[in-house]
C-alpha positions as CSV (number, residue, x, y, z in Angstrom):
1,X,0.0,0.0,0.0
2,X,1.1,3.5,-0.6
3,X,1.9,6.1,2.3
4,X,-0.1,8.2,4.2
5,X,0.7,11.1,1.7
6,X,-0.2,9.3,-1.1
7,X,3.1,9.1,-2.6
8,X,6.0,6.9,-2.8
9,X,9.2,9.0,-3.2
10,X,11.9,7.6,-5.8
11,X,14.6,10.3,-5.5
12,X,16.5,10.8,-9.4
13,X,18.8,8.3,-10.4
14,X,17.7,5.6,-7.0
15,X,15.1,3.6,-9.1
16,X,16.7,0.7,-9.4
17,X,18.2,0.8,-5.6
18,X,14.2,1.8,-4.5
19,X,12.5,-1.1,-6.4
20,X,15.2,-3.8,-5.7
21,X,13.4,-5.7,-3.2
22,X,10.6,-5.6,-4.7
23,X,11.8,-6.5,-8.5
24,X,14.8,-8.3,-7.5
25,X,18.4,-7.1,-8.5
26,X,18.9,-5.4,-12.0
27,X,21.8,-6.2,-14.3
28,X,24.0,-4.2,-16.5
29,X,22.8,-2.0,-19.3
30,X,21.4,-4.2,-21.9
31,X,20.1,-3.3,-25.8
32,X,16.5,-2.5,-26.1
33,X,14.0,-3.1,-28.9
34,X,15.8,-0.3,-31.0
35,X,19.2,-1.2,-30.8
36,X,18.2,-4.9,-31.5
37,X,16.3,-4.0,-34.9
38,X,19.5,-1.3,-35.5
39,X,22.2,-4.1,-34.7
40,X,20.1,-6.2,-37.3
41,X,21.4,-6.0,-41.6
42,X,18.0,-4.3,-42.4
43,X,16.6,-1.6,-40.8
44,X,13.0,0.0,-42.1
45,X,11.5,2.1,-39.4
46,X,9.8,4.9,-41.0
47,X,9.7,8.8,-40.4
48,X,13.4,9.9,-39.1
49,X,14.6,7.4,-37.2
50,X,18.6,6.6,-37.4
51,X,20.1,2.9,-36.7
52,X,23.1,5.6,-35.2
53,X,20.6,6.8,-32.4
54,X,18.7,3.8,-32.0
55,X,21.7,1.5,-31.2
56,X,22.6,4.0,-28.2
57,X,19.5,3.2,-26.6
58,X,19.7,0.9,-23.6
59,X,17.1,-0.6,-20.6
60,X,17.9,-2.2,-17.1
61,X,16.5,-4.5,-15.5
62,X,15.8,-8.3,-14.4
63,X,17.3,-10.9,-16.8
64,X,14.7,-12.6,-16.4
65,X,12.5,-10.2,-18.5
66,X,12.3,-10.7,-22.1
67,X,15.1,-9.7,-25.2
68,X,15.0,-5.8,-25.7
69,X,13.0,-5.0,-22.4
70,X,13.3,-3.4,-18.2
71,X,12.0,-1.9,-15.9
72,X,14.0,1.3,-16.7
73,X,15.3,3.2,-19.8
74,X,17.9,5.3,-20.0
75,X,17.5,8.7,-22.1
76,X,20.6,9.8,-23.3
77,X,21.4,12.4,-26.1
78,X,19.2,14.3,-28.4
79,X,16.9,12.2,-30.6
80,X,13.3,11.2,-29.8
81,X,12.2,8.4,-28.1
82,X,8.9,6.2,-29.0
83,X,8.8,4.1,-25.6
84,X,6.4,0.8,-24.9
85,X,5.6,0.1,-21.8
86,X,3.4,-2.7,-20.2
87,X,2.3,-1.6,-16.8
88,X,1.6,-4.1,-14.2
89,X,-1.5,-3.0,-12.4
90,X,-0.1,-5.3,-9.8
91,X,3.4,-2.7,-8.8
92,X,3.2,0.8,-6.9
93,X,6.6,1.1,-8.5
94,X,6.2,1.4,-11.8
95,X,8.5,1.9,-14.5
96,X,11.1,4.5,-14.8
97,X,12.8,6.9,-18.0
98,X,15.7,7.9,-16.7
99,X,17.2,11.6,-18.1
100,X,14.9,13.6,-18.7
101,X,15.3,17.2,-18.8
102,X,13.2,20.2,-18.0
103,X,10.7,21.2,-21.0
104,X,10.6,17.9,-22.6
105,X,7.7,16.8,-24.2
106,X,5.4,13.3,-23.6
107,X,3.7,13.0,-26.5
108,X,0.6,10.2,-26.0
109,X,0.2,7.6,-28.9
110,X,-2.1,5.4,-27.3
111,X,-3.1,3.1,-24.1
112,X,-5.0,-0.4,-24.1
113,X,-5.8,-3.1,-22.3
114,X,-8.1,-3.9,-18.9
115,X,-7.0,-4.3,-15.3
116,X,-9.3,-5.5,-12.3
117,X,-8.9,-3.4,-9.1
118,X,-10.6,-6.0,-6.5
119,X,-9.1,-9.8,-6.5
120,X,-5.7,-10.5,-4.8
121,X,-3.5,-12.4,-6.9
122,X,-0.1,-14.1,-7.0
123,X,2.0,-11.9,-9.0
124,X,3.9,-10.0,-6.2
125,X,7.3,-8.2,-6.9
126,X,6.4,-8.8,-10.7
127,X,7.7,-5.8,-12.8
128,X,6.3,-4.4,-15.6
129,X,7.9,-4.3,-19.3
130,X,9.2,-1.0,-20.9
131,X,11.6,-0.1,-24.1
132,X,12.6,2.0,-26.7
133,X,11.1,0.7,-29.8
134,X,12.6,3.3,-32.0
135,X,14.7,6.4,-31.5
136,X,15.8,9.3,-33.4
137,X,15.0,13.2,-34.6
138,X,11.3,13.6,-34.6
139,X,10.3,10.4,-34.7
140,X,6.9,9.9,-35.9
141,X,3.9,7.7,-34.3
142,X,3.6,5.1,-37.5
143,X,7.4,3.5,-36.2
144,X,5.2,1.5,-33.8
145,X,3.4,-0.2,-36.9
146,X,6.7,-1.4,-38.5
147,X,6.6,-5.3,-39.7
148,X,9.7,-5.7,-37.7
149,X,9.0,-4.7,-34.3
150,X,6.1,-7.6,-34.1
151,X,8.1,-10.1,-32.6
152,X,9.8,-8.7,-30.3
153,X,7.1,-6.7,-28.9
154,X,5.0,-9.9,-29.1
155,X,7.4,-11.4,-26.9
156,X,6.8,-8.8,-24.6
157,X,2.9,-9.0,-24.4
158,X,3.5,-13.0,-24.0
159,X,5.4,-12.5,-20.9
160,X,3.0,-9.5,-19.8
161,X,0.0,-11.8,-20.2
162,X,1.6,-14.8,-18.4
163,X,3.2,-12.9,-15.6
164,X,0.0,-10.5,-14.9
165,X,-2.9,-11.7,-16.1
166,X,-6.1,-9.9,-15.0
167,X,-8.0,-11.9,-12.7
168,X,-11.3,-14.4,-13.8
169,X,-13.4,-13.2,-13.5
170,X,-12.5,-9.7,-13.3
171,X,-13.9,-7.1,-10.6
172,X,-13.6,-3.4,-11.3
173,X,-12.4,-3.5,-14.7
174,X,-10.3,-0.2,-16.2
175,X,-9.2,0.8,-19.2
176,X,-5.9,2.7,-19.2
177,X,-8.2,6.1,-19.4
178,X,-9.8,5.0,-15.6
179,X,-13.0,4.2,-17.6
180,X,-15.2,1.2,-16.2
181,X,-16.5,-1.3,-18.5
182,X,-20.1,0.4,-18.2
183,X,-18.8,3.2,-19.5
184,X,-18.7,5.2,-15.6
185,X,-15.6,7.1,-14.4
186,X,-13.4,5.4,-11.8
187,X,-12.0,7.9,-9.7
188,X,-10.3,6.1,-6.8
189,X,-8.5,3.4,-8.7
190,X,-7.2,2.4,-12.4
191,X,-5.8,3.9,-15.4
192,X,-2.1,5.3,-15.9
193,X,-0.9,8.4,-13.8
194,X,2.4,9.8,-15.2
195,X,4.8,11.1,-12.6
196,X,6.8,14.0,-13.7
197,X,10.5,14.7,-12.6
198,X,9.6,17.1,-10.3
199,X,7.5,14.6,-8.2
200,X,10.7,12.9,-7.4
201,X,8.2,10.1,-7.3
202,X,4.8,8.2,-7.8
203,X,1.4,9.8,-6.1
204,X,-1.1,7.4,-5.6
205,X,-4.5,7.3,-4.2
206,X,-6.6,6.7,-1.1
207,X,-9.0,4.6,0.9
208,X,-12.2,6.5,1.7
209,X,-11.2,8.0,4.6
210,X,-8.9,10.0,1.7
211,X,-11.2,11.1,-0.6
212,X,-9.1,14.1,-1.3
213,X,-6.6,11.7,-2.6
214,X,-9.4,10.5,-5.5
215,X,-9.8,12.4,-9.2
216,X,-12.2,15.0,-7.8
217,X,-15.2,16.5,-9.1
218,X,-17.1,14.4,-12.0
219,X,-14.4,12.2,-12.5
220,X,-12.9,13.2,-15.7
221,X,-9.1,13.0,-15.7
222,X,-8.4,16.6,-16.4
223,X,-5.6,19.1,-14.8
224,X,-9.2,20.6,-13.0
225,X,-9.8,17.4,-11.4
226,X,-6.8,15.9,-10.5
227,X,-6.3,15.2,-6.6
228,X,-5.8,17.4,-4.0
229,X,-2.6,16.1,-3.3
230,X,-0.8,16.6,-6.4
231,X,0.7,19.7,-6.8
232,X,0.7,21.4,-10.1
233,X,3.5,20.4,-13.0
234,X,4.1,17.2,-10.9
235,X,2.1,14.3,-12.4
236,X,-0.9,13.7,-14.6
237,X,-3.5,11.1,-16.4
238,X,-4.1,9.4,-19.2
239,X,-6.3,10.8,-21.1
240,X,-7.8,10.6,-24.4
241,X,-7.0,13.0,-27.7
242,X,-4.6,14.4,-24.9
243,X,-2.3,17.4,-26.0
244,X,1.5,16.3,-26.2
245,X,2.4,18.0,-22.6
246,X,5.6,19.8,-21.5
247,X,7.4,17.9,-18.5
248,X,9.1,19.9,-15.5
249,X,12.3,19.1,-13.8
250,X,15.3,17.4,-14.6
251,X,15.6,13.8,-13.8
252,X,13.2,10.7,-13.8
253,X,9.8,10.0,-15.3
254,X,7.4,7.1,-14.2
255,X,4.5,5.4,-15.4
256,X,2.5,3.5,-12.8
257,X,-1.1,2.4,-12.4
258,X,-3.5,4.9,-10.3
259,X,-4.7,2.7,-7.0
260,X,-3.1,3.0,-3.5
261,X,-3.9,-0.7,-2.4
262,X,-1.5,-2.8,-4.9
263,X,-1.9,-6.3,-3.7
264,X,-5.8,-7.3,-5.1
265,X,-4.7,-5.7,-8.4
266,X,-4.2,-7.6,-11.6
267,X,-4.2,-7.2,-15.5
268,X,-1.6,-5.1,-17.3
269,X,-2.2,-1.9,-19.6
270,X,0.3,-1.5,-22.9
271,X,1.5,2.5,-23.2
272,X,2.8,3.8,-26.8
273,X,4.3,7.2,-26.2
274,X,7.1,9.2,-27.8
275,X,9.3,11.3,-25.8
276,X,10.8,14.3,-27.5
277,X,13.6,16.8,-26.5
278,X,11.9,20.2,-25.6
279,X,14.2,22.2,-27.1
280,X,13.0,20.9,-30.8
281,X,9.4,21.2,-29.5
């Protein structure tokens, strides 16, 4: 369960010392989806992308986890990065992009899949999946849709589905947006909330004795609503059609699903985003 304050604090650069006991030791820097399609004789992503930038990129994590994927990336120089991520509704923790910098730009692609919010399972200290699945100077969305990334991220959705499957049958079922499978807002539990670098953490949410902890008003995941204790430029939603937004402070960025009682979570959502460096924006 999360703190009192609704937050668990991940100082920059400790994500991997934080989460250890929970995801078990991380190796050394390994090649992710990017640099194993770069390292390959053909390489066809389209828009901009450059083998050059994409064989830079690297991810941490278990070895365990499959070919190309952590539980961290690792943000280094100037080209754009589209990142896939599988979030285990299961993990406070999250996953992590390491080197960001003040004024970059997340630019949402799109979010799927369903996670249940009310039966324990058996997937404890199971870490989600993320990667760079291409890289370089403004990158464009259609990269994701390249013949060649299918296996790998296949790979990745295997192991997603077998480690954290969503419970059967499910109770409280979300989509990555917090919507319920009758269509109704959720606002104490599910969907994607984004932790800035200024957080210098994950927020979470709260039991009902913290109902200032929950999306307030209507329920619609907008900068109006967002919970009382999140401060502004520190974290946000998923949401849909949502404006590419600007990110504040230098350091790390983490993806996590919205809940603050972990343990009778299960299910997985799959994030397509592109991170671009603010000063092209």
């Amino acid at each position: 369960m999360s703190g009192a304050d609704g937050k668990t604090t991940i100082l920059p650069g400790t994500y991997l010392q934080v989460t250890r006991p929970v995801h078990g030791p991380s190796g050394p820097p390994r090649e992710s989806v990017a640099t194993i399609l770069a390292n390959r004789p053909v390489l066809r992503l389209s828009g901009t992308a450059v083998a050059t930038a994409a064989a830079t990129s690297q991810v941490q994590g278990s070895a365990q986890q499959p070919p190309g994927f952590g539980t961290q990336v690792t943000w280094t120089g100037e080209e754009d990065l589209a990142i896939l991520a599988f979030i285990n509704a299961h993990d406070q923790y999250g996953l992590c992009v390491t080197g960001v910098r003040d004024g970059d730009l997340y630019e949402h692609v799109s979010a799927t899949g369903t996670a249940s919010f009310s039966t324990e399972t058996e997937n404890n200290g199971i870490a989600g999946l993320i990667t760079v699945a291409a890289a370089g100077l403004n990158i464009l969305a259609s990269a994701y849709d390249q013949a060649e990334l299918v296996p790998l991220i296949t790979a990745g959705a295997n192991y997603a589905t077998q480690q954290f499957p969503e419970s059967t049958p499910p109770g409280k079922s979300r989509d990555p947006y917090g919507v319920e499978t009758d269509g109704s807002l959720a606002r104490q539990e599910g969907g994607v909330i984004v932790g800035e670098p200024s957080a210098r953490g994950i927020y979470h949410s709260g039991d009902s004795d913290h109902k200032g902890h929950w999306v307030q008003g209507n329920g619609v995941r907008n900068d109006a609503n967002k919970p009382q204790h999140i401060p502004r430029h520190q974290a946000f939603f998923l949401q849909h059609g949502m404006a590419p937004r600007p990110l504040h402070g230098n350091g790390d960025l983490l993806l996590a699903a919205w809940d603050w009682n972990f343990p009778d979570n299960s299910g997985f959502y799959l994030v397509h985003a592109i991170l671009r460096r603010g000063h092209r924006a």
